[in-house]
Backbone as ProteinMPNN parsed JSONL, in Angstrom:
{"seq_chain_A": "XXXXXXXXXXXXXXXXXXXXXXXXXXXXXXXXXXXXXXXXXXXXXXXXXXXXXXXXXXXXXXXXXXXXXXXXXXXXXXXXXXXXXXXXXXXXXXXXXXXXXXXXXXXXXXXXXXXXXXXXXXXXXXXXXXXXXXXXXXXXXXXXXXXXXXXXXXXXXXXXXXXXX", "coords_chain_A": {"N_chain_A": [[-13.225, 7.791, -60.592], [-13.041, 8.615, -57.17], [-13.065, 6.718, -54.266], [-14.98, 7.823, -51.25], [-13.511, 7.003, -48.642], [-10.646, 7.286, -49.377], [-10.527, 10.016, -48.369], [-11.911, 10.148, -46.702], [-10.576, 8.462, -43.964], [-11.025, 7.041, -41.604], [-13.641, 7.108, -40.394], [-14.876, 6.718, -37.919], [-12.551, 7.746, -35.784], [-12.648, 10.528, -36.641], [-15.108, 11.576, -36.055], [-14.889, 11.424, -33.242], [-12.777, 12.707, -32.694], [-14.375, 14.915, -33.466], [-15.641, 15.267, -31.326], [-14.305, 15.127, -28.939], [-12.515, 17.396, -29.601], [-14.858, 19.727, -28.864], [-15.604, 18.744, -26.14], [-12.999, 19.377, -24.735], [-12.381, 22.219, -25.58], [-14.864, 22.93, -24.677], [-17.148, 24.374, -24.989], [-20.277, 25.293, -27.866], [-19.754, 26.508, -30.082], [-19.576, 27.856, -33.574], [-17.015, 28.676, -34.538], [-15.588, 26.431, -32.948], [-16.629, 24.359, -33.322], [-16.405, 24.312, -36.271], [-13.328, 24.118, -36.338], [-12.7, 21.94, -34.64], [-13.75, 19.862, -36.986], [-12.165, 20.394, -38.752], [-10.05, 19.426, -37.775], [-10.634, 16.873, -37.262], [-10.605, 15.541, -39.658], [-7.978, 16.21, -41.084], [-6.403, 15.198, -39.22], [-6.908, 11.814, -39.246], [-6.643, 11.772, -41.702], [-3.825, 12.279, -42.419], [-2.834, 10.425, -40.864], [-3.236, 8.003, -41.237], [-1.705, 6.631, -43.334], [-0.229, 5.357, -41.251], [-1.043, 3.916, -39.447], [-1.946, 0.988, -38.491], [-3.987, -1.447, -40.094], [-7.163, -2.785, -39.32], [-8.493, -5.211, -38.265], [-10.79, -7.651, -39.862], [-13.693, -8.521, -38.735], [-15.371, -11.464, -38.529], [-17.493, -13.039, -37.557], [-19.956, -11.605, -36.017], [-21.985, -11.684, -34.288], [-20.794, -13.326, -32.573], [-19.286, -12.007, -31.391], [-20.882, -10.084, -29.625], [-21.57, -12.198, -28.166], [-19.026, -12.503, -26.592], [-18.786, -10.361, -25.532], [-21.135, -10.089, -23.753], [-20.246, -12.371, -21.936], [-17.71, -11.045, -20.991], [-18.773, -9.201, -19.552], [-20.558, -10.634, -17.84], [-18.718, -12.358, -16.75], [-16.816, -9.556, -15.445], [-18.574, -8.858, -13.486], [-18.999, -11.191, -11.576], [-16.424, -11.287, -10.916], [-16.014, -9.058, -9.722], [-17.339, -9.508, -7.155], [-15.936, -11.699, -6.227], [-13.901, -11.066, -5.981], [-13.477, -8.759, -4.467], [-14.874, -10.196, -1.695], [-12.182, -11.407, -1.198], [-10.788, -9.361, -0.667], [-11.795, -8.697, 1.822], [-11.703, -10.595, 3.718], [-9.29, -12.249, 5.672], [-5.49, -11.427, 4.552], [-4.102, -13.957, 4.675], [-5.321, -15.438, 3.068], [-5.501, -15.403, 0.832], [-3.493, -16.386, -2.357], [-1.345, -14.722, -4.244], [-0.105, -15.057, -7.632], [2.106, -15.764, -10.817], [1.451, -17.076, -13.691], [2.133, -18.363, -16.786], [0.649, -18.137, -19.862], [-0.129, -19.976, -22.712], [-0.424, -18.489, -25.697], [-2.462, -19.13, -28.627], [-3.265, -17.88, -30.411], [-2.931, -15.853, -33.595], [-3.333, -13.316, -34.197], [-2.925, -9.729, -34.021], [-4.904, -7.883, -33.203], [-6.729, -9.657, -32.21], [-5.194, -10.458, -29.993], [-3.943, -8.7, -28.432], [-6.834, -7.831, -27.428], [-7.493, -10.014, -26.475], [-5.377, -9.973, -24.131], [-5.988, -7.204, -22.889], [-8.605, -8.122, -22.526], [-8.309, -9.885, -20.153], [-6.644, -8.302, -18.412], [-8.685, -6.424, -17.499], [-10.26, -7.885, -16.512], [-11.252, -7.84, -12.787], [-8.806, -9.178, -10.211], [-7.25, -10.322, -11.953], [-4.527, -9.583, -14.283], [-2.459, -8.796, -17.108], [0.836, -8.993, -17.358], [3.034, -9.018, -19.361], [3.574, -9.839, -22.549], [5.475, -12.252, -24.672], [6.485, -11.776, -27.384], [7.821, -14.208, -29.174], [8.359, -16.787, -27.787], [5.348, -16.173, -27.887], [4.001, -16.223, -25.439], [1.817, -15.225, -22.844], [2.051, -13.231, -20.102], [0.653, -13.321, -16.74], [-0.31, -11.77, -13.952], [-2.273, -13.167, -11.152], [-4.494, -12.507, -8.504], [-5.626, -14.329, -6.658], [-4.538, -17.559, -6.654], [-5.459, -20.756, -7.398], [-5.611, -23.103, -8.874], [-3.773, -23.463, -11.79], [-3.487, -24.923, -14.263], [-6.49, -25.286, -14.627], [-7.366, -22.137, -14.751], [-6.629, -21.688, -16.789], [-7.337, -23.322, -18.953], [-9.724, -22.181, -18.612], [-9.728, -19.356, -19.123], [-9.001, -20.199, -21.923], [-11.165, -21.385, -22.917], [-13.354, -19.444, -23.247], [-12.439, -17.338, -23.629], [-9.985, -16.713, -25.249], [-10.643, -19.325, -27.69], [-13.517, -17.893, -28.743], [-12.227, -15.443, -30.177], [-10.732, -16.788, -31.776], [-12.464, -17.657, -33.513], [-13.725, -15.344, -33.786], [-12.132, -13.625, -35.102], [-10.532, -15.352, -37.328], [-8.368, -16.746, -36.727]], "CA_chain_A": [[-14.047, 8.091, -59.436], [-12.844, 8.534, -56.041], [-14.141, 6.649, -53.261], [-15.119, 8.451, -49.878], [-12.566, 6.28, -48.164], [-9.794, 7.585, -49.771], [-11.074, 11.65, -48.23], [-11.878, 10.43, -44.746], [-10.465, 7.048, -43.971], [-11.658, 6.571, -40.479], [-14.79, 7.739, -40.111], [-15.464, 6.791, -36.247], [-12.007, 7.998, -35.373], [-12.996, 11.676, -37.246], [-16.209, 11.887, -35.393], [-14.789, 10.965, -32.093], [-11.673, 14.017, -32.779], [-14.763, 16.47, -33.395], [-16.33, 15.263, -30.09], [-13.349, 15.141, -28.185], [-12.474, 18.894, -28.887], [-15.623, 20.063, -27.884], [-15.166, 18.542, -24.837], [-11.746, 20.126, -24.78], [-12.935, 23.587, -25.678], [-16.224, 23.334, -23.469], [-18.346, 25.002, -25.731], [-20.321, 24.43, -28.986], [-19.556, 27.705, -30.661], [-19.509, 27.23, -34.762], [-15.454, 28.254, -34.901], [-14.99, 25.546, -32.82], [-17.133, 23.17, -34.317], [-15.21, 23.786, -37.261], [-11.8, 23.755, -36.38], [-12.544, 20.231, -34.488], [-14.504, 19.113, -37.952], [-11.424, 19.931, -39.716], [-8.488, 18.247, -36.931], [-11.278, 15.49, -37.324], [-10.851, 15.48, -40.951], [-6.96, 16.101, -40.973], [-5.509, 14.28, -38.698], [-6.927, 10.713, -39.715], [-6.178, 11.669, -43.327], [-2.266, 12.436, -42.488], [-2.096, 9.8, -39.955], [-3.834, 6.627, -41.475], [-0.899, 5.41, -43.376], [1.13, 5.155, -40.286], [-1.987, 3.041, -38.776], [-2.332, -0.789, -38.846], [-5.255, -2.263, -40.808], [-8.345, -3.02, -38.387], [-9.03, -6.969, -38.897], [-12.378, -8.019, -40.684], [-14.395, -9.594, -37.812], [-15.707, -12.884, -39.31], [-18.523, -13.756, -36.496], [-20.437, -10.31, -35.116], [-22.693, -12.026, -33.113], [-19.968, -14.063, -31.149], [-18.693, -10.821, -30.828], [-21.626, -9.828, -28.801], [-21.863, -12.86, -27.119], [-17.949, -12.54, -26.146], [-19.115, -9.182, -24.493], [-21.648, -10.663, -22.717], [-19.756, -13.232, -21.339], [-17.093, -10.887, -20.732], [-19.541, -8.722, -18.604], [-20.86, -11.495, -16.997], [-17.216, -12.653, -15.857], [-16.398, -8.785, -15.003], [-19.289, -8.951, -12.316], [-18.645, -12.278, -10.705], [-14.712, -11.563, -10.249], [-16.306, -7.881, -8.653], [-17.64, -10.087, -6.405], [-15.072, -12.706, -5.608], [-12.366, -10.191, -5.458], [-14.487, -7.855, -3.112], [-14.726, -11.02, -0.91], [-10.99, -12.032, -1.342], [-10.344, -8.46, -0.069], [-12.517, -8.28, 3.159], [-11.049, -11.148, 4.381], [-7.54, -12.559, 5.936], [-4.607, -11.603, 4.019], [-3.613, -14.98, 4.432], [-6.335, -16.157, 2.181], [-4.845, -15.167, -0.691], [-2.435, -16.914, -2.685], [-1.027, -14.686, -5.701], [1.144, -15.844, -8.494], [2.133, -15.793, -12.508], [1.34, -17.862, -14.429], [2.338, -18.263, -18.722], [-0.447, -18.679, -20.739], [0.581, -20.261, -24.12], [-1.425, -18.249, -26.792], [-2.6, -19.805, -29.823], [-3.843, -16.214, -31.354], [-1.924, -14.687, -34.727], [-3.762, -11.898, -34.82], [-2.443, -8.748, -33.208], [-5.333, -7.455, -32.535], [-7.046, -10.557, -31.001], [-4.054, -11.378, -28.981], [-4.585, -7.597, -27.607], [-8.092, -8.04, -27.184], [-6.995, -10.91, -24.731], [-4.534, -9.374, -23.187], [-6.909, -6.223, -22.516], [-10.044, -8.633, -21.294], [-7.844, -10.429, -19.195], [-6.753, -7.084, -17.333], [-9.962, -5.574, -17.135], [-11.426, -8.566, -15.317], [-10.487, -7.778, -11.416], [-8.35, -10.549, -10.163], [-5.951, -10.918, -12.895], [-3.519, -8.756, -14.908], [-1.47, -9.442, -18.137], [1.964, -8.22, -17.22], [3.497, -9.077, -20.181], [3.776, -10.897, -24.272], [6.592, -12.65, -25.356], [5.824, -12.663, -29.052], [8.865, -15.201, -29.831], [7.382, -17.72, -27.245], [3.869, -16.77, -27.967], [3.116, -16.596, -24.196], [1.339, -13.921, -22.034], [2.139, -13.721, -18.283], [-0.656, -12.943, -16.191], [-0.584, -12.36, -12.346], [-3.461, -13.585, -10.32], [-4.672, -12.692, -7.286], [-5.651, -15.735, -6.537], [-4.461, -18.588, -7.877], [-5.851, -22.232, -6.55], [-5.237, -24.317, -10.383], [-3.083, -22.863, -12.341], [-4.613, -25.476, -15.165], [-7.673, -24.879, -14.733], [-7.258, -20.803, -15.062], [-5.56, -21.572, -18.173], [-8.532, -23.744, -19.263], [-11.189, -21.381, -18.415], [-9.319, -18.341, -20.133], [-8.955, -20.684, -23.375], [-12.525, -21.687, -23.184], [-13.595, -18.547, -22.693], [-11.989, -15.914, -24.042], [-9.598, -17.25, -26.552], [-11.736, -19.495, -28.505], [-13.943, -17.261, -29.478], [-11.334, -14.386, -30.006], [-10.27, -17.076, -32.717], [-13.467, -17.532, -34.448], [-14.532, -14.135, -34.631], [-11.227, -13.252, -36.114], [-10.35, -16.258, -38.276], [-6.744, -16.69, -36.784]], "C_chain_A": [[-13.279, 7.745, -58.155], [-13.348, 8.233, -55.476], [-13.672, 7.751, -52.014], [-14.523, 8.106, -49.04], [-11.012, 6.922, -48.165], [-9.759, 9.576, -48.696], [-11.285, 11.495, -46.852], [-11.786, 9.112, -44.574], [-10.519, 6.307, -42.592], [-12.72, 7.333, -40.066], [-15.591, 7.962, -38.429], [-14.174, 7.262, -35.82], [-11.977, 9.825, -35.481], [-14.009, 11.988, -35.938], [-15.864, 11.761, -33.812], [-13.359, 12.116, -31.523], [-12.545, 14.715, -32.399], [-15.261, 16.693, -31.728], [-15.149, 15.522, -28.745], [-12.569, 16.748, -28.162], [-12.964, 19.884, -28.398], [-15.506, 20.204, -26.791], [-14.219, 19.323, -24.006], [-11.851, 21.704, -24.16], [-13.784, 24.022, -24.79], [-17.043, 24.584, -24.234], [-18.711, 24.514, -27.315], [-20.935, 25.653, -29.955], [-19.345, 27.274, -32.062], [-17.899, 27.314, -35.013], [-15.018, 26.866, -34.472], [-15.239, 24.206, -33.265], [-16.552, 23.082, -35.813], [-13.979, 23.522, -37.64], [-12.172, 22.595, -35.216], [-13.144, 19.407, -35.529], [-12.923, 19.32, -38.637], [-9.92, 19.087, -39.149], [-9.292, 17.066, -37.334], [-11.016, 15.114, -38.884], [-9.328, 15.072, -41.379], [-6.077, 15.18, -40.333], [-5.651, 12.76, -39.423], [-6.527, 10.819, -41.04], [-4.522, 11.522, -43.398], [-1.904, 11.04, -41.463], [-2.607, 8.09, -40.782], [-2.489, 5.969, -42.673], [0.14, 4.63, -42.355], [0.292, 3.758, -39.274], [-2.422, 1.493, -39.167], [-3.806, -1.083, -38.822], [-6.065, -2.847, -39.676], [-8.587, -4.396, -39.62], [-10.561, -7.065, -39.332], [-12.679, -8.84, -39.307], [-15.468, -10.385, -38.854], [-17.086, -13.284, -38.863], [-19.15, -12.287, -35.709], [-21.099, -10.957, -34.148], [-22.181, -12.695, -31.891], [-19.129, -13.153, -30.959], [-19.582, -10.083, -29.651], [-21.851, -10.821, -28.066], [-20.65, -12.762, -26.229], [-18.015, -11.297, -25.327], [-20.092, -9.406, -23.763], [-21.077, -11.332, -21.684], [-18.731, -12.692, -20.238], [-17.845, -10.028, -19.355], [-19.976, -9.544, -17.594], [-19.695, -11.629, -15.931], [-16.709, -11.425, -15.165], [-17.272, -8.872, -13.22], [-18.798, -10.004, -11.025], [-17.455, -12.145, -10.546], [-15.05, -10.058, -9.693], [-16.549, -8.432, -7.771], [-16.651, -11.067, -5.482], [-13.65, -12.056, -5.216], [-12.788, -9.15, -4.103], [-14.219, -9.066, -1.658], [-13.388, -11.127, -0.279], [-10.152, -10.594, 0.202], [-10.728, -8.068, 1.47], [-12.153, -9.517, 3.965], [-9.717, -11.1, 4.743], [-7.185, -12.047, 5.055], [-4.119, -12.857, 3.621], [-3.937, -16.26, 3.725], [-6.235, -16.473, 0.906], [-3.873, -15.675, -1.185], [-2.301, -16.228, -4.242], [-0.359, -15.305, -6.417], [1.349, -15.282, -9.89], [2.236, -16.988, -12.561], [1.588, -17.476, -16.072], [1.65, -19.021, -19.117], [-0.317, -19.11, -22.115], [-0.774, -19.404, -25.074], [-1.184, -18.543, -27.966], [-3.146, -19.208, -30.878], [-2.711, -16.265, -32.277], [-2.081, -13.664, -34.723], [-3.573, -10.661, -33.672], [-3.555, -8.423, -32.194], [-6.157, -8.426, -31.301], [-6.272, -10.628, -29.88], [-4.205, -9.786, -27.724], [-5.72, -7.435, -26.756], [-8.432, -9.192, -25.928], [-6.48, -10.427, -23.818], [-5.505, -8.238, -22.243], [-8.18, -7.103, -21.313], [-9.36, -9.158, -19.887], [-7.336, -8.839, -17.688], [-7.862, -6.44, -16.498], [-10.784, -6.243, -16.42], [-10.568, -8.182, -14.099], [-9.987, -9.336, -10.798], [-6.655, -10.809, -10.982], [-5.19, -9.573, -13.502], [-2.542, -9.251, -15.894], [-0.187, -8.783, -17.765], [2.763, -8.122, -18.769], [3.823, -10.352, -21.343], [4.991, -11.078, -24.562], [6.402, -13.526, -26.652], [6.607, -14.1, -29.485], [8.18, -16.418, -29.521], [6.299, -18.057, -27.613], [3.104, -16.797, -26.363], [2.805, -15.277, -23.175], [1.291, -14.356, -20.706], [1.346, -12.786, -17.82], [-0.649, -13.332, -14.629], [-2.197, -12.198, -12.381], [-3.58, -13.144, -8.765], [-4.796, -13.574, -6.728], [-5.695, -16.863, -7.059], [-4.337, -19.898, -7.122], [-5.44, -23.162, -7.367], [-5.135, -23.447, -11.618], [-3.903, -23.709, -13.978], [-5.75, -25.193, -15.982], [-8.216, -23.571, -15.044], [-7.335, -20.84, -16.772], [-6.572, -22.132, -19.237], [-9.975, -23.094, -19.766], [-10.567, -20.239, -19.501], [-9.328, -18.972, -22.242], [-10.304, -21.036, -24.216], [-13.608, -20.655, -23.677], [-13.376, -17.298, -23.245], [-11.234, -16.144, -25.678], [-10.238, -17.845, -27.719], [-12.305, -18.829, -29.469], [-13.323, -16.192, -30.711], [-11.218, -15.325, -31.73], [-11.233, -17.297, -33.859], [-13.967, -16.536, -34.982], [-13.504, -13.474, -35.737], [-10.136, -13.864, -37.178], [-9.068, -16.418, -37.747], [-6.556, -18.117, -35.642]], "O_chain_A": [[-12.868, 6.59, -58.053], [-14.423, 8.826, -55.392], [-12.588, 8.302, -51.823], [-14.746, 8.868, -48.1], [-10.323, 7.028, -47.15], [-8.655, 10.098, -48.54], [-11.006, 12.31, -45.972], [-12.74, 8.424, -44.936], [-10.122, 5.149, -42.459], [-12.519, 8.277, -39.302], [-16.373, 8.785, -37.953], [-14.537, 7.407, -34.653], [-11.404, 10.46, -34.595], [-13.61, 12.6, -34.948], [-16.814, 12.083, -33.098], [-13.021, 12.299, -30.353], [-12.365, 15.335, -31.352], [-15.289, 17.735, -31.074], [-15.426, 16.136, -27.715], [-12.135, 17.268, -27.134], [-12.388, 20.767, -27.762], [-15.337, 21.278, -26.215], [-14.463, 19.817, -22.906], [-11.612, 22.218, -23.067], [-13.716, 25.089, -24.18], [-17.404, 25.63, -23.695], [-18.012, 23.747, -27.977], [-22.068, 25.776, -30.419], [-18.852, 26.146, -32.059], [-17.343, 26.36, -35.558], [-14.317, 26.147, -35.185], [-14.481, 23.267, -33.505], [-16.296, 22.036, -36.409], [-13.522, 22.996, -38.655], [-11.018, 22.485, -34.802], [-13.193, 18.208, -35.252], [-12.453, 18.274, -39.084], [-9.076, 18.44, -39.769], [-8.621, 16.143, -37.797], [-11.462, 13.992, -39.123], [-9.136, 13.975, -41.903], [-5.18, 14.526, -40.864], [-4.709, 12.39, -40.124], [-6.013, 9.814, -41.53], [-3.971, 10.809, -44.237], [-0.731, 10.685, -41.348], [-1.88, 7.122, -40.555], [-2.431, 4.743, -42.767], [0.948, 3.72, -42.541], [0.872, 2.9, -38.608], [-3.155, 1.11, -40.079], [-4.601, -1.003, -37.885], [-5.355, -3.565, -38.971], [-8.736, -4.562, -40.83], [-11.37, -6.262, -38.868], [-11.914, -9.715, -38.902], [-16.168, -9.89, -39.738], [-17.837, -13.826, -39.674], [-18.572, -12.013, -34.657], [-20.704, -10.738, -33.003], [-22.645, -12.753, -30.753], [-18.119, -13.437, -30.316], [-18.957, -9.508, -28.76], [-22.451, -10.492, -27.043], [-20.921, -12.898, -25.036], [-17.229, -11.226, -24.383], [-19.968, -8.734, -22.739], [-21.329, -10.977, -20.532], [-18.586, -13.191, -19.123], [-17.434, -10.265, -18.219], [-19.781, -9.186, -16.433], [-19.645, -11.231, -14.767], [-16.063, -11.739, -14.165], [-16.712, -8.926, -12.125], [-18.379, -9.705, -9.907], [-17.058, -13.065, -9.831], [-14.088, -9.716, -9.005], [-15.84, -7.919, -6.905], [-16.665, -11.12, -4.253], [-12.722, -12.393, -4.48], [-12.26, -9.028, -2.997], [-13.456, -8.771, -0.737], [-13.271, -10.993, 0.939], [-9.501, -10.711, 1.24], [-10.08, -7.287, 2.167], [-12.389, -9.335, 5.16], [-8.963, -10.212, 4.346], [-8.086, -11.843, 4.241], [-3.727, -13.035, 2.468], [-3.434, -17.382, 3.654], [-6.648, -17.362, 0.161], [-2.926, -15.515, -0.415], [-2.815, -16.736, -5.238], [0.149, -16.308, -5.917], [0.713, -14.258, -10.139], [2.826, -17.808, -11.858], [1.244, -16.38, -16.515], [1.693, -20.245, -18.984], [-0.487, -18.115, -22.82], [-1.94, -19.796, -25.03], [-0.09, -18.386, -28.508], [-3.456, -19.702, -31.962], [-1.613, -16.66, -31.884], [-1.245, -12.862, -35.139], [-4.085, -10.748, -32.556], [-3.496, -8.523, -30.969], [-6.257, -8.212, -30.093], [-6.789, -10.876, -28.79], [-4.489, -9.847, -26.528], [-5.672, -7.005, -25.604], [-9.198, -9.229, -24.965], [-6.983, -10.385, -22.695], [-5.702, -8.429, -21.043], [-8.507, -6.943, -20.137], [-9.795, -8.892, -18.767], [-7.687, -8.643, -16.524], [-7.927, -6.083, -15.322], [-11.745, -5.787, -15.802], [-9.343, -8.159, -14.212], [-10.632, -10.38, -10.902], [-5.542, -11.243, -10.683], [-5.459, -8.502, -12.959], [-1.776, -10.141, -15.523], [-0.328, -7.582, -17.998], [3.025, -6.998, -19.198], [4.206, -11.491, -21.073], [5.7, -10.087, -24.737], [6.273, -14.703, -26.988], [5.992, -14.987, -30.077], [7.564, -17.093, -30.347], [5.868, -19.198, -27.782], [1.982, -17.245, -26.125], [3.681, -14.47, -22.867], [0.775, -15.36, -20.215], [1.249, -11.647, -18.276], [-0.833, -14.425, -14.094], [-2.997, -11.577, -13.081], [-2.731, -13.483, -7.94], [-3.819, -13.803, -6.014], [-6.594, -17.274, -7.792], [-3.394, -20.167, -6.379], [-4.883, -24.136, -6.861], [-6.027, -22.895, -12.263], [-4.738, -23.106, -14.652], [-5.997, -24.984, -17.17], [-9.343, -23.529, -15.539], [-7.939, -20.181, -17.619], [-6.695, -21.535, -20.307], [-10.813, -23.284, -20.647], [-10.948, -20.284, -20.67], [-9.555, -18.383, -23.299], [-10.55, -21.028, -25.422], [-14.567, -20.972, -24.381], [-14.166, -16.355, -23.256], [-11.675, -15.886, -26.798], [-10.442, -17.142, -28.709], [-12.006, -18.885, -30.662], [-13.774, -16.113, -31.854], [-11.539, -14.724, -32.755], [-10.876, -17.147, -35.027], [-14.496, -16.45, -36.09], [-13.802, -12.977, -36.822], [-9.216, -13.254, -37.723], [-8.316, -16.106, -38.67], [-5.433, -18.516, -35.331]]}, "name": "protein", "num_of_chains": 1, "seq": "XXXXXXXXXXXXXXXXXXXXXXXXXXXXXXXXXXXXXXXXXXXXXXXXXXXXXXXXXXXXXXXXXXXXXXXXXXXXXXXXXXXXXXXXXXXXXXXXXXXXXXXXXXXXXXXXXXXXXXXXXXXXXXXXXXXXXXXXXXXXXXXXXXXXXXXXXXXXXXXXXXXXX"}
């Protein structure tokens, strides 16, 4: 017996092909609904050995709280960066800083890297797997420490519980 796994082995990446050539196409004519059902079908089938293994999340719900949180934090640095910006220039003090990460897991360590961008304020420039350390300008940076603190508290942490690493 064959599982269904084996025949379509990403199932939200399939469904998200057929939708995406729709889009494409701009209509929802049945040829095209079936030649994006079968790229949706094809592609992930030819491409999924070339694709790295999606981690088991361990903790779902501190996965939803880690998107809360992260929402939360997106708002309040809309705010403090908005501020930062309508004032002086001379208000501002950017910088880098190297964040030691204590992640294994690819994708966590991504998943940092990513939140950390996406809050306004900050930016991951770049991972130095050897090190282990992600550099991250700041717009403003008052305690370098304390950044480093809050991001570990905060983001990391969890990052490590939900994905056992």
């Amino acid at each position: 017996m064959m599982r269904w796994r084996f025949w379509l082995p990403r199932p939200l990446l399939s469904v998200f092909l057929v939708v995406l050539w729709l889009f494409l196409m701009n209509t929802l004519s049945v040829a095209h609904l079936l030649l994006g059902g079968l790229l949706g079908w094809v592609i992930p089938l030819v491409a999924d050995p070339f694709m790295p293994r999606q981690p088991e999340v361990h903790r779902p719900g501190l996965m939803l709280r880690y998107l809360l949180v992260f929402l939360g934090d997106l708002l309040t640095s809309n705010w403090v960066v908005a501020r930062l910006l309508m004032g002086p220039v001379e208000r501002m003090s950017p910088g880098f800083i190297d964040y030691p990460v204590e992640l294994n897991n690819d994708y966590a360590i991504t998943l940092l890297a990513s939140t950390i961008s996406l809050t306004p304020g900050t930016v991951s420039a770049h991972y130095d797997a050897q090190r282990q350390v992600l550099m991250i300008h700041v717009l403003h940076l008052e305690d370098e420490q304390a950044l480093v603190q809050q991001i570990k508290q905060r983001y990391e942490q969890p990052l490590k519980e939900i994905f056992q690493c």
